[in-house]
N, CA, C and O atoms as a GROMACS GRO file, in nm:
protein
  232
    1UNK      N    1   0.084  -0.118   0.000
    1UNK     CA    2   0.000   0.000   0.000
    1UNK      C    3   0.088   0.124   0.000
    1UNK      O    4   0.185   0.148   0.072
    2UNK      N    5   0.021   0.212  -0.116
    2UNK     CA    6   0.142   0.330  -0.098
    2UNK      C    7   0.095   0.454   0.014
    2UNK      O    8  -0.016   0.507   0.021
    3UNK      N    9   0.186   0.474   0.077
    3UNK     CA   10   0.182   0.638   0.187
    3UNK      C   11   0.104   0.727   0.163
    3UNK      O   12   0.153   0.777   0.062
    4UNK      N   13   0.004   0.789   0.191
    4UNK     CA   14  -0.081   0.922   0.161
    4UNK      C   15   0.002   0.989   0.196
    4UNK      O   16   0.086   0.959   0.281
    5UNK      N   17  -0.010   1.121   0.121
    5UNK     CA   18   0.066   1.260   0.174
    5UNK      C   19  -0.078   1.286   0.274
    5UNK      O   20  -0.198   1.257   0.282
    6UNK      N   21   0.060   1.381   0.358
    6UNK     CA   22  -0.032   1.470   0.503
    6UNK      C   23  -0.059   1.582   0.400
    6UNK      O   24   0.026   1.623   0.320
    7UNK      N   25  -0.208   1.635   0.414
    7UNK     CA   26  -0.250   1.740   0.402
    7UNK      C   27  -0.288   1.823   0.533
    7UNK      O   28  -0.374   1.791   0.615
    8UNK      N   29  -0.214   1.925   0.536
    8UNK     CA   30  -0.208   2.025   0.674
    8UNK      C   31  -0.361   2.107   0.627
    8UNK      O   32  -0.421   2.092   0.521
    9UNK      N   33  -0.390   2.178   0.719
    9UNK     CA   34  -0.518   2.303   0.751
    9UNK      C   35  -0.466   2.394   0.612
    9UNK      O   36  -0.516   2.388   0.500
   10UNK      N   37  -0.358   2.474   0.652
   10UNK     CA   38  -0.329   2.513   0.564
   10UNK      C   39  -0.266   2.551   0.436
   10UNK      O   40  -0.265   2.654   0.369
   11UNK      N   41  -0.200   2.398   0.422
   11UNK     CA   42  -0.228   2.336   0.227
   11UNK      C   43  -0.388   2.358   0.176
   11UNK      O   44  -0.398   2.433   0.080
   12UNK      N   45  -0.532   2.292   0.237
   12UNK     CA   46  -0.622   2.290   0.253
   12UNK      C   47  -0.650   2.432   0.195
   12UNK      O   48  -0.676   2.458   0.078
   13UNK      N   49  -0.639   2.522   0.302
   13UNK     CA   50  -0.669   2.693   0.300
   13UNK      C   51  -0.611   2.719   0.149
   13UNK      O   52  -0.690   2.790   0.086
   14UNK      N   53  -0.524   2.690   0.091
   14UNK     CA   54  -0.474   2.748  -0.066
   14UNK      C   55  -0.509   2.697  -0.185
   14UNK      O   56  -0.507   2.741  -0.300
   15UNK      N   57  -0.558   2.550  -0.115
   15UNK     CA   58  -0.663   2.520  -0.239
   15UNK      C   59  -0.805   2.543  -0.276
   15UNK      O   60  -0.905   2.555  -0.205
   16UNK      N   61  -0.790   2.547  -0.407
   16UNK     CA   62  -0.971   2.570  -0.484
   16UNK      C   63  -1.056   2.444  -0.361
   16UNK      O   64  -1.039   2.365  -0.268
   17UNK      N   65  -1.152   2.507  -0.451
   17UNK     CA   66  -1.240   2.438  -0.349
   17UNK      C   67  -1.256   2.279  -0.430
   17UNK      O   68  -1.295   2.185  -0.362
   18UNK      N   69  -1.232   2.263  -0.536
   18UNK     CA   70  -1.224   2.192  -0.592
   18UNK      C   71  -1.165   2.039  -0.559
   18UNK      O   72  -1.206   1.923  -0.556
   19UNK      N   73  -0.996   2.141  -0.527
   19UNK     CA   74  -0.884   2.075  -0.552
   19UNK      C   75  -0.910   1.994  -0.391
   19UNK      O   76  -0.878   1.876  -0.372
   20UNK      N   77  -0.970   2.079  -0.289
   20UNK     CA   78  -1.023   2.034  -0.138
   20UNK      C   79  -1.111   1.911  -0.175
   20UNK      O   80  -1.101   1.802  -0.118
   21UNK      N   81  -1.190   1.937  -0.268
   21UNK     CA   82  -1.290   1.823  -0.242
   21UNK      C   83  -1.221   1.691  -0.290
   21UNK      O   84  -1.226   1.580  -0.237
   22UNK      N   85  -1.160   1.727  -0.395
   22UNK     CA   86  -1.048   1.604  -0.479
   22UNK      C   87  -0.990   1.545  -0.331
   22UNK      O   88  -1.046   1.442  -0.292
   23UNK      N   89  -0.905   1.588  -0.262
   23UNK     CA   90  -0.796   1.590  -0.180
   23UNK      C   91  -0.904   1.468  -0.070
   23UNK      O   92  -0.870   1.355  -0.035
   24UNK      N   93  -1.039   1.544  -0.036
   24UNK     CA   94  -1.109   1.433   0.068
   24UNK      C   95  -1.159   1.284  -0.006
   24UNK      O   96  -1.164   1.165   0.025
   25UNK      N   97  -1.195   1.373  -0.130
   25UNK     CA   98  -1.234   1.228  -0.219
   25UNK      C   99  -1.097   1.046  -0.188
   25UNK      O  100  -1.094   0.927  -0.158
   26UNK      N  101  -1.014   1.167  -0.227
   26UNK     CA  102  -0.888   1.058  -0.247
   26UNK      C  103  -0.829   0.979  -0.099
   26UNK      O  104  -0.763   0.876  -0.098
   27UNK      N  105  -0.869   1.054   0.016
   27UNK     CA  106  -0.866   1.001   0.096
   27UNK      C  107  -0.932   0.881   0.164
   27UNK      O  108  -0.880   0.812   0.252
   28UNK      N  109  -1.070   0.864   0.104
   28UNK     CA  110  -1.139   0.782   0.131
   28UNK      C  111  -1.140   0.643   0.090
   28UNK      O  112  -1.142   0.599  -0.025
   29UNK      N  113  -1.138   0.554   0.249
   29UNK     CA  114  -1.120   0.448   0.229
   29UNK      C  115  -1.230   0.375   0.213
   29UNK      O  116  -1.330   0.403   0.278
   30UNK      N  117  -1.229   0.233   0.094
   30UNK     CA  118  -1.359   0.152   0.064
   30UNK      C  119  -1.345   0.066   0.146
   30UNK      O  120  -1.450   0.042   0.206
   31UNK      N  121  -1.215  -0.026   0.195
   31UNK     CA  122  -1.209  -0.159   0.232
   31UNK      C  123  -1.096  -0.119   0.321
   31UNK      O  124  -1.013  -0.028   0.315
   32UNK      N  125  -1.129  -0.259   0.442
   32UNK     CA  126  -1.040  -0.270   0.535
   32UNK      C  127  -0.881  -0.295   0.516
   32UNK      O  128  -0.781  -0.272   0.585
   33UNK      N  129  -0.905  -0.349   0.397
   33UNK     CA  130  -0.784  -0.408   0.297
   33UNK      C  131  -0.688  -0.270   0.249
   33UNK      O  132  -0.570  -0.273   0.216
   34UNK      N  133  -0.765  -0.168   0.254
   34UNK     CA  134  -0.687   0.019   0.198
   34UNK      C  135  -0.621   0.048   0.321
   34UNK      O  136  -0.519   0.117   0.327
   35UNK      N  137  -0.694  -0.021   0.451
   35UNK     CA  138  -0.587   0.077   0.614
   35UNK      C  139  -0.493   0.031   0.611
   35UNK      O  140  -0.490  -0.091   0.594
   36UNK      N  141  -0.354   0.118   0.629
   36UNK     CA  142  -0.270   0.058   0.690
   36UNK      C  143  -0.238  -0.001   0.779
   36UNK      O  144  -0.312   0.028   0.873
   37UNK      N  145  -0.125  -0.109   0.822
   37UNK     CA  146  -0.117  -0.179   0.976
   37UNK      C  147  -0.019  -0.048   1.003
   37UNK      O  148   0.010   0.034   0.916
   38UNK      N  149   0.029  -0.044   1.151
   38UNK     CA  150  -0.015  -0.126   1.232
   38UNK      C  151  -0.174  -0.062   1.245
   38UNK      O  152  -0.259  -0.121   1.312
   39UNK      N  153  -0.196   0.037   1.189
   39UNK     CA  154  -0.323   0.069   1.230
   39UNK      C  155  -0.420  -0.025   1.261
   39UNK      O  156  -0.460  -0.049   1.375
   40UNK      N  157  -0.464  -0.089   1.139
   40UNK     CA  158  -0.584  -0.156   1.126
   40UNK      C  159  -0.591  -0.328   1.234
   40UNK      O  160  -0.690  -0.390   1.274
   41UNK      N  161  -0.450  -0.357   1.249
   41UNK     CA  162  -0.460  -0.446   1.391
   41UNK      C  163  -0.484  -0.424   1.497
   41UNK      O  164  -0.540  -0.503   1.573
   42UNK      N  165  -0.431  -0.265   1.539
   42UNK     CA  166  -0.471  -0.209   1.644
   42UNK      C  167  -0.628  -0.211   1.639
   42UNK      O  168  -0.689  -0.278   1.723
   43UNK      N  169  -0.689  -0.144   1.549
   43UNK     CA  170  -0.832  -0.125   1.556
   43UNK      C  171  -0.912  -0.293   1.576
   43UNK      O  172  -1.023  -0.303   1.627
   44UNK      N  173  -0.844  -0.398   1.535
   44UNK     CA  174  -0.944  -0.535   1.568
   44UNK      C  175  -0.911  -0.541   1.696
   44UNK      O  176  -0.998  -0.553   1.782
   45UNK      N  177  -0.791  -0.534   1.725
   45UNK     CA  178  -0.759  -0.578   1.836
   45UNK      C  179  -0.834  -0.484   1.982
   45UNK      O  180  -0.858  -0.513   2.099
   46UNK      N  181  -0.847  -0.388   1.915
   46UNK     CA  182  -0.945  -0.298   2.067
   46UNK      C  183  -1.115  -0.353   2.007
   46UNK      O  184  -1.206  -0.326   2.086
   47UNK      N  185  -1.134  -0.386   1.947
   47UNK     CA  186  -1.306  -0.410   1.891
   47UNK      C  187  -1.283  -0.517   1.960
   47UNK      O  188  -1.372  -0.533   2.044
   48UNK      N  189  -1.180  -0.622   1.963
   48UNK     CA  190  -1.218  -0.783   2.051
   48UNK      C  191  -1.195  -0.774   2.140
   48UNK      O  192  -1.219  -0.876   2.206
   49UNK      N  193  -1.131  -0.651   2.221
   49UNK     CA  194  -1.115  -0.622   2.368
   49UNK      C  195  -1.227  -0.569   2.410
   49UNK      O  196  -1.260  -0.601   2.525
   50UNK      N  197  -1.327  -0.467   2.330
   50UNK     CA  198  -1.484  -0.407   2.387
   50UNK      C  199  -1.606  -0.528   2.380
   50UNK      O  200  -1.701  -0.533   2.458
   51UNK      N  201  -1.583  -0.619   2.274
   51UNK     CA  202  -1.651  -0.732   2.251
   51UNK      C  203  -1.661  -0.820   2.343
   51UNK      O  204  -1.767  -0.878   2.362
   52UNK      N  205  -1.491  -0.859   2.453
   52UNK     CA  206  -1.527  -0.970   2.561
   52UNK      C  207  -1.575  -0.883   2.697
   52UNK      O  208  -1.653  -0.912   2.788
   53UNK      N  209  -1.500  -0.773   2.671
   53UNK     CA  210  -1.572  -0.692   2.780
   53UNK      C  211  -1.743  -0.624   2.802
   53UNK      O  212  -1.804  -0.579   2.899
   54UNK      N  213  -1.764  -0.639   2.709
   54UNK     CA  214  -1.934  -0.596   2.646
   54UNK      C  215  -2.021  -0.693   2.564
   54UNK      O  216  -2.136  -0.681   2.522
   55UNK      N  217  -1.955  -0.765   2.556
   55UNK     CA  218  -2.007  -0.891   2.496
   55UNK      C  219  -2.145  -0.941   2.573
   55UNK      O  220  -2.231  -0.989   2.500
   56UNK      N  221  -2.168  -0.935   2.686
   56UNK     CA  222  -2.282  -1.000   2.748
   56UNK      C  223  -2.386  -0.901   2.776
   56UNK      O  224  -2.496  -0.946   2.807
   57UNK      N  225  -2.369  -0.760   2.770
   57UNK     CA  226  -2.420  -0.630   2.820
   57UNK      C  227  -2.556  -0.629   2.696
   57UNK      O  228  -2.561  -0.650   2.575
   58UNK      N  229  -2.651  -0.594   2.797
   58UNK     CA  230  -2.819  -0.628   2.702
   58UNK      C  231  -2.859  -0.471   2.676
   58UNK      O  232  -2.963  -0.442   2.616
   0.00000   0.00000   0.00000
């Protein structure tokens, strides 16, 4: 998976409004398969930690 560039506030602020909406477009992820690790292990790994801990909660 390749690196996103950081877009700061104000890179943001100098672009068209256009070029802003492009910029969020492209950010957006479809599939779990687009996150990067370690991110996306971190994120199962706290969902199966709220799951045994909340798991029985009605």
């Amino acid at each position: 998976m390749e690196e996103r560039p950081f877009i700061s506030a104000a890179d943001m602020a100098r672009m068209t409004p256009e070029e802003r909406a492009d910029a969020v477009n492209a950010s957006i992820l479809h599939s779990w398969d687009e996150v990067p690790e370690p991110f996306r292990s971190q994120v199962l790994a706290e969902i199966d930690e709220m799951a045994k801990r909340f798991g029985n909660a009605s």
